[in-house]
KELUM-277080 format. One line per 10 residues: their letters; for each residue z, y, x negated of N, C-alpha, C. Coordinates in Angstrom, 2 decimals, always signed. Example, Ala and Ser with C-alpha at 12.3 -4.5 7.8 and 13.67 -1.06 7.14 Angstrom:
<sites>
AS	+7.80:-5.69:-13.19:+7.80:-4.50:-12.30:+7.80:-3.30:-13.20 | +7.08:-2.25:-12.85:+7.14:-1.06:-13.67:+7.87:+0.03:-12.90
</sites>
This chain:
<sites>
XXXXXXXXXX	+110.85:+68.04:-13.54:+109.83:+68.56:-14.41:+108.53:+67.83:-14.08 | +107.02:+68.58:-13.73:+106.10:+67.86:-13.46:+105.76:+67.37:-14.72 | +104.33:+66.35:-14.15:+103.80:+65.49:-15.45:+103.02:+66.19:-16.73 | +102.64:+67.89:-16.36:+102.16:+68.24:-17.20:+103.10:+69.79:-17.85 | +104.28:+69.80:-17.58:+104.98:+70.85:-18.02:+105.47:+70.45:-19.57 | +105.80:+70.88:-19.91:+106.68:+71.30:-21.56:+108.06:+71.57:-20.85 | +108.94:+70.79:-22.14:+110.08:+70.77:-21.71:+110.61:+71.94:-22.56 | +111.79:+72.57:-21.51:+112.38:+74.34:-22.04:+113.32:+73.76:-23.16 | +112.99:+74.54:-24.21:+113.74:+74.60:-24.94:+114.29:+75.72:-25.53 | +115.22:+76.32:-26.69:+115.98:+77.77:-27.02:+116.00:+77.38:-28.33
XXXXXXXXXX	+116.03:+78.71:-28.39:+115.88:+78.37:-30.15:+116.62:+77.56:-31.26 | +117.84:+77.19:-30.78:+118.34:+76.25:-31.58:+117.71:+74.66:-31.83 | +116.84:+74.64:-30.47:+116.29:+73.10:-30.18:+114.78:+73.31:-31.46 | +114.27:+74.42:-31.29:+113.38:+74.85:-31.99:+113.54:+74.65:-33.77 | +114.66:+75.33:-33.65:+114.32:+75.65:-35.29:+115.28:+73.95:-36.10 | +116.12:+73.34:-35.22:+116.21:+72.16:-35.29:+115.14:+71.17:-35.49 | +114.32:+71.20:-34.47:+113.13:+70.34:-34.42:+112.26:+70.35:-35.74 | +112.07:+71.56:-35.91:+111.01:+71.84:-37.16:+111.82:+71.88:-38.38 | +113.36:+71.64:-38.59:+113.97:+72.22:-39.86:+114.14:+73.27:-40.51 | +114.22:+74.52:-39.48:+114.55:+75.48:-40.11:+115.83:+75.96:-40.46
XXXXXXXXXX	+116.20:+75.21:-41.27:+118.14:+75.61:-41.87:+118.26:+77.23:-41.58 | +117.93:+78.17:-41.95:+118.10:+79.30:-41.95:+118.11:+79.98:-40.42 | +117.31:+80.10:-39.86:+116.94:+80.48:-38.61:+117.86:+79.32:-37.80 | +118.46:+78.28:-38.26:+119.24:+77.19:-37.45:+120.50:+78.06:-37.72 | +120.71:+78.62:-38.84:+122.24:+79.01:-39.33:+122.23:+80.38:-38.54 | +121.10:+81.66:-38.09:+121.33:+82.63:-37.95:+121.68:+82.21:-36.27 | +120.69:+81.65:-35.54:+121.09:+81.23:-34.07:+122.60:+81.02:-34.06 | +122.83:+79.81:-34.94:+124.60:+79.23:-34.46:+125.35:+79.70:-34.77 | +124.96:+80.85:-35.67:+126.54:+82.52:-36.02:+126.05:+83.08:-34.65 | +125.49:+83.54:-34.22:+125.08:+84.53:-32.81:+125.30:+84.07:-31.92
XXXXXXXXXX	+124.97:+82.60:-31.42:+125.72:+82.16:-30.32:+126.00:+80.70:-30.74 | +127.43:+79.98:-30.91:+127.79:+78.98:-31.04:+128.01:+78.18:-29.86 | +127.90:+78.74:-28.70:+128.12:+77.84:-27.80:+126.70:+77.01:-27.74 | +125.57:+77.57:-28.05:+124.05:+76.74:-28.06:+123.87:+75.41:-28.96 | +124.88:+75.46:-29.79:+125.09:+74.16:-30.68:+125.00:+72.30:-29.74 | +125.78:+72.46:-29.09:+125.67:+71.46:-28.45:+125.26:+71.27:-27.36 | +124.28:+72.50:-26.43:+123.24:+72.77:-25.59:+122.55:+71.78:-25.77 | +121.94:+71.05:-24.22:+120.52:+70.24:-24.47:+119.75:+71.12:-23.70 | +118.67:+70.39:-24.03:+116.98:+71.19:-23.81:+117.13:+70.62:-22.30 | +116.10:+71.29:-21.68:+115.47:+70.23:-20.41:+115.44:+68.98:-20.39
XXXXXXXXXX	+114.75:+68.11:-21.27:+115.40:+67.22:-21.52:+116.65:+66.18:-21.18 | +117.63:+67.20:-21.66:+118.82:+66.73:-22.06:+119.09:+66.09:-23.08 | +118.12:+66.57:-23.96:+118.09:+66.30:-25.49:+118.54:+67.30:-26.29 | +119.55:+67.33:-27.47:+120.46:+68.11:-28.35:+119.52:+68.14:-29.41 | +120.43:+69.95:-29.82:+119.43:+69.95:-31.45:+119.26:+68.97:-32.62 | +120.73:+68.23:-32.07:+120.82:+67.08:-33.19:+120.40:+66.22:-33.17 | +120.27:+65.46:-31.30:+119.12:+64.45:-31.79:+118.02:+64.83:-31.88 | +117.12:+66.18:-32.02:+115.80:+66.26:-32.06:+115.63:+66.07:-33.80 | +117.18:+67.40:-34.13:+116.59:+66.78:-35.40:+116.87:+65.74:-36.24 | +118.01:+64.57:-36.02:+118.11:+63.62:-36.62:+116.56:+62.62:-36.21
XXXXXXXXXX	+116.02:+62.59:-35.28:+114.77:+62.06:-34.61:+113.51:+62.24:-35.49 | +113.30:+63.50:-36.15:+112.08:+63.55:-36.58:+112.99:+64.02:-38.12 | +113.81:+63.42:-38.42:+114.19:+63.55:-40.35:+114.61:+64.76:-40.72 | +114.32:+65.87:-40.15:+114.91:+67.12:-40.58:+116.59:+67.03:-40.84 | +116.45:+66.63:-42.25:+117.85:+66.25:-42.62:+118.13:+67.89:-42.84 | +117.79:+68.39:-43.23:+118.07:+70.20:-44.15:+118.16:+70.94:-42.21 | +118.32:+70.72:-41.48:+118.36:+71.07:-40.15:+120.43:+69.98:-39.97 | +120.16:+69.05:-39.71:+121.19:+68.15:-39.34:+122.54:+69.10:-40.02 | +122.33:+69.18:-41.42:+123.63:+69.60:-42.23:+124.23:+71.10:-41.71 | +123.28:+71.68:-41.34:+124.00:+72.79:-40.97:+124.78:+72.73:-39.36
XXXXXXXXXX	+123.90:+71.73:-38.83:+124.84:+71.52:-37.24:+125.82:+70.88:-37.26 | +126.02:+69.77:-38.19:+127.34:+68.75:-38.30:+127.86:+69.98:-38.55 | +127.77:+70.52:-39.87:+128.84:+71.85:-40.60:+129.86:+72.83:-39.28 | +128.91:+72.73:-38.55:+128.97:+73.96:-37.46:+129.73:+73.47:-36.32 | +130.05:+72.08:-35.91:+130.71:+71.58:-34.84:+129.85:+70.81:-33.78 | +128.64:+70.57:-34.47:+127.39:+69.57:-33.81:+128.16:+68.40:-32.76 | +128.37:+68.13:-32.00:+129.07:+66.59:-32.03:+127.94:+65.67:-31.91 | +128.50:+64.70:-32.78:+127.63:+63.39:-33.70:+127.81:+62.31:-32.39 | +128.38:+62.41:-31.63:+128.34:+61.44:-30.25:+127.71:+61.56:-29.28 | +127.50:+62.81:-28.95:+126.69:+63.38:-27.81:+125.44:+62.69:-27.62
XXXXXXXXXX	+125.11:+62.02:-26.18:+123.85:+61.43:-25.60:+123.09:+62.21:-25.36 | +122.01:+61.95:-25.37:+120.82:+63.19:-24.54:+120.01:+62.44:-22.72 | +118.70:+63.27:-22.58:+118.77:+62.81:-21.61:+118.41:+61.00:-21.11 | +118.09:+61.08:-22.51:+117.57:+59.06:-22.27:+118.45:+58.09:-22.94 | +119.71:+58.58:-23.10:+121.05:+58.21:-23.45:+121.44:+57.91:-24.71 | +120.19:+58.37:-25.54:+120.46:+57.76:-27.18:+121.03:+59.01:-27.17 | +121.52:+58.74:-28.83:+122.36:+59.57:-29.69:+121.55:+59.79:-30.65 | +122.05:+60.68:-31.56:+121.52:+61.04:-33.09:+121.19:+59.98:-33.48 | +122.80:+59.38:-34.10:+122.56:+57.93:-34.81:+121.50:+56.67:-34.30 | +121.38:+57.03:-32.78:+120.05:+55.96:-32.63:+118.99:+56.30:-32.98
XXXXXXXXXX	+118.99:+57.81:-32.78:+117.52:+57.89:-32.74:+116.81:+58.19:-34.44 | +117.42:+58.14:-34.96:+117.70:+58.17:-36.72:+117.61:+57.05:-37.14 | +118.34:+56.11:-36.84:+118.27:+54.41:-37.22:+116.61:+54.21:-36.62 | +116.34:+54.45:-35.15:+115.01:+53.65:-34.98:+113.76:+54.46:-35.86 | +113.87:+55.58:-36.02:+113.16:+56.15:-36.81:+112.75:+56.26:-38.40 | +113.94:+55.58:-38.71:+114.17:+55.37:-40.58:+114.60:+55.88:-41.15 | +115.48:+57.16:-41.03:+115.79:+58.33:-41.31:+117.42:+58.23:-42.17 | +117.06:+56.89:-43.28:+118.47:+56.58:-43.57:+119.53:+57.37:-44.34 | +118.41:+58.51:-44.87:+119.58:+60.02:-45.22:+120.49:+59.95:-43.90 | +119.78:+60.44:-43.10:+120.06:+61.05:-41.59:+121.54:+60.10:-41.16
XXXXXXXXXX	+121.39:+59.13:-41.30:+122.10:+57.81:-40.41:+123.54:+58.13:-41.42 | +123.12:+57.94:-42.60:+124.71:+57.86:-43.99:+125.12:+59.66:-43.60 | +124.33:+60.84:-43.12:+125.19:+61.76:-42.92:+125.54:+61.78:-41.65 | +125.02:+61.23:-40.59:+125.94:+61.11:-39.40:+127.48:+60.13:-39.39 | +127.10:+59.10:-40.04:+128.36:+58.12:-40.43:+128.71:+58.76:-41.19 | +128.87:+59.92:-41.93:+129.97:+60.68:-43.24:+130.78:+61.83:-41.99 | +129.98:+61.62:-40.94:+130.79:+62.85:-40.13:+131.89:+62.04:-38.72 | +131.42:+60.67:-39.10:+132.13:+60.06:-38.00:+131.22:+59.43:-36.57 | +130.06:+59.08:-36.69:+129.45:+58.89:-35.71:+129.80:+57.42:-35.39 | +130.01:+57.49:-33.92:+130.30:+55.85:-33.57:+129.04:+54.53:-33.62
XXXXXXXXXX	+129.21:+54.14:-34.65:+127.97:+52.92:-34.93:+127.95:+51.92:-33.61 | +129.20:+51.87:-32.92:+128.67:+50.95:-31.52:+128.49:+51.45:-30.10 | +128.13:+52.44:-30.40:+128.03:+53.52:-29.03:+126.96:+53.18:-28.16 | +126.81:+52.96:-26.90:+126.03:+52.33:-26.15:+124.81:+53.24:-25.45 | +123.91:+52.92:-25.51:+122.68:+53.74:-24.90:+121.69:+53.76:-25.46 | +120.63:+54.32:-24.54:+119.36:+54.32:-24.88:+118.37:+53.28:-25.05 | +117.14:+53.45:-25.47:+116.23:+51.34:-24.70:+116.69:+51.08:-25.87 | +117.28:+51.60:-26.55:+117.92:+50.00:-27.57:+119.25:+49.56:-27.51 | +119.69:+49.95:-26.94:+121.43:+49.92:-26.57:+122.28:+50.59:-27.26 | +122.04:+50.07:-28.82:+122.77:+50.78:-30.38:+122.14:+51.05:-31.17
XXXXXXXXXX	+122.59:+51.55:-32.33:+122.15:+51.72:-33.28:+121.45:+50.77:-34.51 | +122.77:+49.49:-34.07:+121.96:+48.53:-34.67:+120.42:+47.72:-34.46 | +120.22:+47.82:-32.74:+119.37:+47.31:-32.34:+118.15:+48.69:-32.36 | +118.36:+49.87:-32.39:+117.10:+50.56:-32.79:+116.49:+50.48:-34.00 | +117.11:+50.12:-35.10:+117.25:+50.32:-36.37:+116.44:+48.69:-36.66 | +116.89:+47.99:-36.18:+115.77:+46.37:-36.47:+114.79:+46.46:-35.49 | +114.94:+46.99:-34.28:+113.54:+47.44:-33.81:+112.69:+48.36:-34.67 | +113.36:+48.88:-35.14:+111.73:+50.02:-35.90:+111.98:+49.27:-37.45 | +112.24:+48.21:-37.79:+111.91:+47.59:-38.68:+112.86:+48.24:-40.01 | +113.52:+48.81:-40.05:+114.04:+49.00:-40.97:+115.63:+48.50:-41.53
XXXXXXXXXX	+115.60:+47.58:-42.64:+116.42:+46.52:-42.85:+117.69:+47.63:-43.63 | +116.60:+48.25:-44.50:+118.55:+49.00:-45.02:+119.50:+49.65:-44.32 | +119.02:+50.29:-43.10:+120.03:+50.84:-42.01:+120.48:+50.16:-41.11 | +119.70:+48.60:-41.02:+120.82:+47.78:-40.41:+122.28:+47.55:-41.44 | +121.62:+46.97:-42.28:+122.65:+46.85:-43.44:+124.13:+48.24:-43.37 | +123.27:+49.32:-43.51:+124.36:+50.67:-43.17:+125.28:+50.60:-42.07 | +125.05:+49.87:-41.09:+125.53:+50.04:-39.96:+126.77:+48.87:-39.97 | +125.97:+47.96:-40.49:+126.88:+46.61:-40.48:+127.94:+46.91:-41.42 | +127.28:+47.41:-42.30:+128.69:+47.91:-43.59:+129.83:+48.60:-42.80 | +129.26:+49.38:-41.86:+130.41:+50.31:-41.28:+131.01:+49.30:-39.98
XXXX	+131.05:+48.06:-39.42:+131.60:+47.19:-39.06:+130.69:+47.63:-37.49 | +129.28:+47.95:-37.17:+128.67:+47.84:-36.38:+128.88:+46.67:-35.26 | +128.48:+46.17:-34.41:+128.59:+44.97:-33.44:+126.63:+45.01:-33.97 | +126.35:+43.60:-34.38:+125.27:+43.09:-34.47:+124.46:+42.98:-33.21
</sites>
């Protein structure tokens, strides 16, 4: 991808990104295999939208068969990119679906270490509760 292109995305990455539950729910009845599609990227609807808080986006993809493990293309996961962001709805519904708190990737490695990088102390706490590696 050159330095000034836009990365392709389909409408599930779309209406993820922005939180559109509805238009997220009509895409993933019509085609379910796009659920766990990444963009150009290689970024998933889920981490775009666990990334920017669209929790009312997240619930309908977990619901749907999202997988909560899946890396994208810069190796984070949901749960990282949710922890470094603050998004501690986001983080307690990925851990209610099973997301691995010591899963390795991305410039912070884990979840724990994105999550005290972007300064936020109660989702370390979340993480550690769930027996995280510090």
């Amino acid at each position: 991808m050159g330095y000034h292109q836009q990365p392709k995305v389909d409408a599930v990455h779309l209406a993820a990104l922005n939180g559109h539950a509805y238009m997220l729910q009509i895409v993933i009845t019509t085609d379910k295999g796009t659920i766990n599609q990444p963009d150009s990227t290689g970024t998933t609807a889920l981490i775009w939208a666990s990334r920017n808080g669209r929790h009312e986006a997240v619930n309908p993809l977990l619901d749907n068969g999202a997988d909560v493990n899946t890396q994208g293309g810069g190796d984070e996961n949901a749960l990282h990119a949710a922890s470094f962001e603050g998004h501690d709805k986001i983080v307690q519904m990925l851990l209610d679906k099973g997301a691995d708190v010591n899963a390795q990737g991305g410039y912070y490695r884990n979840a724990v270490q994105a999550a005290s990088s972007g300064g936020h102390d109660k989702i370390v706490q979340m993480l550690l509760d769930k027996e995280a590696d510090g």
